[in-house]
N, C-alpha and C positions, 0 to 999 in steps of 0.2 A: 462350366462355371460352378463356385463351389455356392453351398447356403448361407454363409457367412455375408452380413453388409459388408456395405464399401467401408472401408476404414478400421475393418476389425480385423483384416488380414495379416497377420504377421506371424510370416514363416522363421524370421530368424530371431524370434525371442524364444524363451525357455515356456514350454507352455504353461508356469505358476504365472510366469509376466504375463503372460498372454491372458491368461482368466482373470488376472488384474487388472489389466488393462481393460478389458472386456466390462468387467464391473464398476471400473472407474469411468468409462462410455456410459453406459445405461444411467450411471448415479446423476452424471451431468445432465444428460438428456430428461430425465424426470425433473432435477430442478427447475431448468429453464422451461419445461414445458406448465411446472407447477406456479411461475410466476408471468404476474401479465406481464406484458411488454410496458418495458417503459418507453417512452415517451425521450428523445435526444436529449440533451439538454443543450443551450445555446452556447457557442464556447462564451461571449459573452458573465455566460451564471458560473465560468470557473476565476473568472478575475476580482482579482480582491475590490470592491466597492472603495472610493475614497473614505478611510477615516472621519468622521468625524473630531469635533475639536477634543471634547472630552474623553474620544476612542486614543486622539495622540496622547492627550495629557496623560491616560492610564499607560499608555505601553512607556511613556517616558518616565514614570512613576516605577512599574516594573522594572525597567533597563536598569535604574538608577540605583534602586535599592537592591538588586540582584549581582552587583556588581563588588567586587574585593576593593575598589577606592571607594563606596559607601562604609563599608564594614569599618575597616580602618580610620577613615576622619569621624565615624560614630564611637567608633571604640579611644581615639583618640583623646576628641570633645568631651567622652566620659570621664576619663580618665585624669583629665585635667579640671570637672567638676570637681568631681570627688578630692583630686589634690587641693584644690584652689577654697573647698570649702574646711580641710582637715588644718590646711595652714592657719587659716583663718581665725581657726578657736572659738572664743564666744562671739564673734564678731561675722561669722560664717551668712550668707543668705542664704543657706539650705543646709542646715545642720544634718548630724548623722540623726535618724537613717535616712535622710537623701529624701523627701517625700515629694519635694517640688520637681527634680530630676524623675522620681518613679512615675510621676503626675503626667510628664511630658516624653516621656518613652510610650504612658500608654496611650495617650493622645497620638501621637504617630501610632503606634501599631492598630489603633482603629480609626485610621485615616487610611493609611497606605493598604491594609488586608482590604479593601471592599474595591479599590485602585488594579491590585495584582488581580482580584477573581476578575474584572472587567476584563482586561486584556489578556486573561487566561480564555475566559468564554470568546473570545473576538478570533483568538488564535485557534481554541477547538471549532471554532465554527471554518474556520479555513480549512484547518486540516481535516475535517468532514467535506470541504468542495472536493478536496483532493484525491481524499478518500473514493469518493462516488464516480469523479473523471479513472480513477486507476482500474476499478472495476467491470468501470464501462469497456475502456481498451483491453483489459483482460478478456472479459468474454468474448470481443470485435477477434482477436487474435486468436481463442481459443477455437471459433468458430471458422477463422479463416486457415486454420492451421488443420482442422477434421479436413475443410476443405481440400487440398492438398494434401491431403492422406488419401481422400477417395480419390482424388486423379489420377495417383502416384497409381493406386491398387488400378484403377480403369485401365491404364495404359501399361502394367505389368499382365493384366490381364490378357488386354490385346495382342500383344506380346506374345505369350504363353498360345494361343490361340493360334496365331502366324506361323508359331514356330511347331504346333502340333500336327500344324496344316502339312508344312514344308516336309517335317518328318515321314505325314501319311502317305504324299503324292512321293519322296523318293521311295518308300517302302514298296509302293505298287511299280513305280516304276523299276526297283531290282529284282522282284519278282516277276517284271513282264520279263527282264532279258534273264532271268536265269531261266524260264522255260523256251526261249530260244536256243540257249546253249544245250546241247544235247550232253 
C-alpha cells in the first residue's frame, strides 16, 4: 500500500494535475474543518413565505414599471401633455416649461423607487435561500463524490493486491516445476 490517502491516488493524471488536485484536497479540507457545522436547514426555510399584501403590491409595482408597455403609454401620455399644452397657447394648464407634468413625474419616481427596492430586497432575499440550498448540496456532493473516490482507490487497491498475490503464487509455482525439469 502506498502513503498517499485514499482519494489522492491518481495514476493517470499528469503529475502537475496530481499536485493540484492534491492542493485543491487539503484547501477543501482545511475549509470545512475551519467552519463549524452548520446546522440542516429545513427544506421548509427554502420555500418562498406567502407574500404579503404590500410584498405583491411592490413586485406588481416593479413588473409594471419594468416593462416596455409602461415606457410607451408614459412616453406616450407625455407626449400628448406636452402636445396638448403647446396647442393650447395661452389657454394651456401647464404651460411651457411643463412644471405641473415635472411635478408629477417626480411624484412617481418617489413613489415607485422605495416600491422597486422592496421587491428587489424580497427577491435578494430569495436568491440568498437559494444561494445557501446550492451550497449546502455542493458540499453533500463534493463529500459524497471524495467518497467514491476512496472506494474506487480501496477496491483498485484490492485489486492490485489480488493480482500481486496471483502473480507471486504462479511465480513460485514456475519456479517449483522448472526445478523438476532437469
Amino acid at each position: 500500500m502506498s502513503d498517499t490517502p485514499p482519494g489522492e491516488r491518481t495514476a493517470s493524471l499528469a503529475p502537475v494535475d496530481q499536485q493540484q488536485l492534491r492542493l485543491l484536497r487539503a484547501h477543501r479540507r482545511a475549509h470545512r474543518q475551519k467552519q463549524p457545522p452548520r446546522p440542516l436547514a429545513a427544506p421548509e426555510h427554502f420555500l418562498p413565505s406567502a407574500p404579503t399584501r404590500g410584498q405583491r403590491l411592490a413586485d406588481a409595482v416593479a413588473a409594471t414599471i419594468g416593462s416596455w408597455r409602461f415606457i410607451i403609454i408614459q412616453s406616450t401620455a407625455i407626449v400628448l401633455w406636452i402636445t396638448g399644452n403647446v396647442l393650447a397657447g395661452r389657454n394651456a394648464w401647464d404651460p411651457y416649461p411643463f412644471i405641473l407634468l415635472n411635478l408629477l413625474l417626480s411624484f412617481q419616481a418617489a413613489y415607485t423607487a422605495p416600491a422597486i427596492m422592496m421587491s428587489q430586497n424580497r427577491q435578494s432575499e430569495l436568491d440568498r435561500r437559494h444561494a445557501e440550498n446550492d451550497y449546502e448540496i455542493n458540499v453533500k456532493a463534493e463529500l459524497e463524490i471524495e467518497l467514491l473516490h476512496e472506494k474506487i482507490d480501496f477496491m483498485k487497491e484490492r485489486e492490485l493486491l489480488a493480482l500481486t498475490e496471483s502473480v507471486r503464487d504462479l511465480s513460485a509455482q514456475l519456479a517449483a516445476l522448472s526445478k523438476r525439469i532437469p
